[in-house]
N, C-alpha and C positions, 0 to 999 in steps of 0.2 A: 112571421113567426113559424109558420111552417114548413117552411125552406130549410131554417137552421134546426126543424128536429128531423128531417130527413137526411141534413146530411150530419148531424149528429149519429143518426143510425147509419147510416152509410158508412163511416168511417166505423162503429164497432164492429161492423161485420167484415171490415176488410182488416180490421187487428184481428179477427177470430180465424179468418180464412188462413192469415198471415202463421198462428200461429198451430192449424192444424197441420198448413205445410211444412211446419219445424219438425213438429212432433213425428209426421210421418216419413221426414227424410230419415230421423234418429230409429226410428222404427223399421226403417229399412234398412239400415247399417247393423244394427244389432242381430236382427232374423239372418243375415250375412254372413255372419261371425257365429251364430247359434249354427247354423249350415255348415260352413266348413269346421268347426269343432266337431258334429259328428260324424263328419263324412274321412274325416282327419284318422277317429278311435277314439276321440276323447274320452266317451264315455265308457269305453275299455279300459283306458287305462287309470282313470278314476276307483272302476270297482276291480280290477286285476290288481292295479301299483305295478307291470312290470318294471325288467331293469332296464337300465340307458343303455346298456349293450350287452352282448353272451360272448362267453366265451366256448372258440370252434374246440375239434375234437383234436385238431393240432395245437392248439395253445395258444391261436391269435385271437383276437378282440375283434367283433361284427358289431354293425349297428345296426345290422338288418336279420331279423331272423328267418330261418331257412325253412319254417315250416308257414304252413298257409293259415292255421288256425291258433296264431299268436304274432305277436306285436310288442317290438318298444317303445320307449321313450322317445328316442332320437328318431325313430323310423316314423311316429306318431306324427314328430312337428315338423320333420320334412313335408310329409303327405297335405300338413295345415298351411303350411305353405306355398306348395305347389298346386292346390286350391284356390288358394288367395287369388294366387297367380293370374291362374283363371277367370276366377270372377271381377277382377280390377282389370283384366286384358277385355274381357266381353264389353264391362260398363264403358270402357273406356272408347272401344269398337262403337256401342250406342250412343256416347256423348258427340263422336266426332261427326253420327247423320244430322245432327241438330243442329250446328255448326254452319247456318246459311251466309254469314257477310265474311268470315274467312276463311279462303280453301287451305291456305298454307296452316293454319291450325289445325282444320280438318284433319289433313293428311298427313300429320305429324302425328294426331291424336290415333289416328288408326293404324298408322305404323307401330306405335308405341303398343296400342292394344292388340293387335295381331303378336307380333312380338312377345307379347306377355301372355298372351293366353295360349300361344307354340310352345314358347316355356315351361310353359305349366301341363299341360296334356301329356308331352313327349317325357317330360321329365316324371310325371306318375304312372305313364305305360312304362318306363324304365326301372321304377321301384317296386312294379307288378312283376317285371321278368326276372329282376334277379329275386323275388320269391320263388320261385318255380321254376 
């Protein structure tokens, strides 16, 4: 009889363990997304509302504004984006050292994530220069 209430208990706490690792992959995904929204402006553009583009003093339509102490729309979600970028080229970098029984995954995984997170850096140092 005591066999079956130990592994009675054994088995809840490997459904508990089970489900604090859900809880906390979700919990990691979300703070991810909470991160690149304000590193993006979101919360700029929430209490600003700028507009999705200005118009220059010649009469063409930008979607990047030319001063340093404003931001649009479209400028916002590139930036959320090329963040992304980043942090799914990094995870993506970490997933491929864990990766012990295949190297061809590996190194497909780290291409990809080098790749993506090159993407991402070069392309938000790129939307820093043309402010400035």
């Amino acid at each position: 009889m005591a066999s079956t209430a130990g592994k009675a208990r054994d088995a809840s706490r490997i459904h508990r363990s089970k489900q604090l690792e859900t809880i906390s992959r979700y919990a990691g995904v979300l703070m991810v997304i909470f991160i690149v929204f304000i590193l993006g402006g979101g919360v700029y553009d929430i209490i600003e509302s700028p507009p999705a583009s200005l118009q220059t003093s010649s009469g063409a339509l930008t979607s990047i504004s030319p001063y340093a102490g404003e931001q649009t729309i479209n400028e916002s979600i590139v930036a959320m984006l090329l963040y992304g970028c980043c942090f799914v080229g990094l995870f993506l970098v970490g997933i491929s050292t864990h990766v012990l029984y295949d190297k061809s995954k590996a190194n497909i995984s780290l291409m990809i994530g080098l790749g993506l997170a090159l993407v991402g850096f070069t392309g938000a140092y790129v939307v820093l220069l043309l402010k400035g």
